[in-house]
C-alpha positions, 0 to 999 in steps of 0.5 A: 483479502489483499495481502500485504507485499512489500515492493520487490519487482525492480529488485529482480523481476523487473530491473530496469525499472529501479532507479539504480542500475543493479544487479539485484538480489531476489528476496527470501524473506518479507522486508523493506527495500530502498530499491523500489520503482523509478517513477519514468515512462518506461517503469509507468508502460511496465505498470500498466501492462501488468495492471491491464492484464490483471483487470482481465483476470478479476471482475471485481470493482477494485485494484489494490495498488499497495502504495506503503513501505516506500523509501524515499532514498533513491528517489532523494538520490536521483537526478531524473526523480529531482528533476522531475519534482521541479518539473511537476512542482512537487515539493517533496519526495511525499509529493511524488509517491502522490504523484506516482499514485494518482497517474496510476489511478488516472490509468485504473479508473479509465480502466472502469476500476477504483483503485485502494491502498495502504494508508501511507498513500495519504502522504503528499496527497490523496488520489481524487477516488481512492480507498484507503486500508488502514493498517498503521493504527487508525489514524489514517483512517480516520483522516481518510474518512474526514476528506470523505474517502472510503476506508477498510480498518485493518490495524496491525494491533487487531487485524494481521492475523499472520502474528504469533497467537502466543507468547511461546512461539516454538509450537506454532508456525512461522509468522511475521511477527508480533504478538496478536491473541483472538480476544484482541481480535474481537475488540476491534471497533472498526468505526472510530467514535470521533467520527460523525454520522456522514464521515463514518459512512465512509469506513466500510469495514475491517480487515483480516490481514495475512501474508502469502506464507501463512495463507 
C-alpha cells in the first residue's frame, strides 16, 4: 500500500530545495502547501539521492513517486522556473510538473524501476511508462487506460479507508475526513464499463488507501 503524503520535504527537511528561500515551518497536520520542490540541479541531485538509496531498501518493481497535490504558485512566481519553461518549450506550469516527472523517471527506469503516480501526473503529459493511481474519481483512470498506460483505481469515493465509517464521529478515531460506510466499499468496480476489452487490460486493480496516522 502507498499512502498518500502530501509534499513536505522543502517545507523543512530539505529547504534549499524550495523555490522561496525560507525559513519554513514543520507540518503538524496533513495538507496542501504552496512551497513544493523548485524544479533545478541541485533539488533533482536531492531526488536522486533519495530515490537511489530507496531502490536499495525495496526489490519490488515499482517507485510511487507521488506527483499530486502540487500548486503551481511558486513556480508562476519564479524567474528560474519561467525561464526554464522557455528553455524546454514548455507552455504551462502543467508542462513542467511533466517535465519534472518525466526527468524523474528517465532517472527510475535507468535504475531497472517503473515509476506510479497520482492521477494528477496526467496533466501536461504522461511520462512514456508510468502507472497511474487513480484517486480523484475514475476519470483519470480511464484516460490513462485509453493512452495504454497501467492503472491501479482507487477513488476517494470507495477506496480511502482513512475516512469516518459513520455519521457520529465522536466514538471513533482521527480520520482525514470524509465519510465512507463498508457497503460503499464493496460497490466498487474497479474496471469502468466504457472501456474495451484492450484498454481495460490496463486497469490492474484497486486500491485500499490509508494515511500514515490511521495505519
Amino acid at each position: 500500500m502507498c499512502p498518500k503524503i502530501e509534499s513536505r520535504p522543502p517545507r523543512a527537511a530539505a529547504p534549499p530545495n524550495g523555490r522561496k528561500p525560507g525559513p519554513y515551518e514543520v507540518a503538524t497536520k496533513w495538507g496542501v502547501f504552496d512551497d513544493v520542490f523548485c524544479p533545478n540541479p541541485q533539488t533533482f541531485e536531492f531526488l536522486e539521492n533519495v530515490i537511489s538509496e530507496v531502490i536499495t531498501l525495496f526489490p519490488g518493481r515499482y517507485i510511487h513517486i507521488g506527483g499530486d497535490e502540487c500548486p503551481k504558485k511558486r513556480w508562476e512566481e519564479s524567474a528560474f522556473c519561467q525561464d526554464l519553461m522557455k528553455k524546454e518549450g514548455l507552455k504551462d506550469e502543467h508542462e513542467l510538473q511533466s517535465y519534472f516527472i518525466r526527468r524523474m523517471e528517465k532517472f527510475i527506469n535507468s535504475k531497472g524501476k517503473k515509476i506510479i503516480g497520482w492521477d494528477e501526473i496526467l496533466e501536461g503529459g504522461l511520462a512514456p511508462d508510468a502507472t497511474v493511481m487513480s484517486w480523484r474519481g475514475t476519470d483519470g483512470g480511464i484516460a490513462a487506460a485509453k493512452q495504454r498506460h497501467d492503472v491501479i483505481m482507487t477513488p476517494t469515493t470507495y477506496c480511502y479507508l482513512d475516512y469516518y465509517q459513520s455519521t457520529d464521529q465522536k466514538g471513533e478515531p482521527l480520520a482525514i475526513g470524509g465519510y465512507l460506510p463498508l457497503d460503499s466499499v464493496y460497490r466498487l468496480h474497479p474496471t469502468p464499463a466504457m472501456l474495451n476489452a484492450e484498454e481495460a487490460k490496463h486497469i490492474l486493480g484497486a486500491q485500499g488507501s490509508m494515511s500514515g496516522r490511521n495505519t
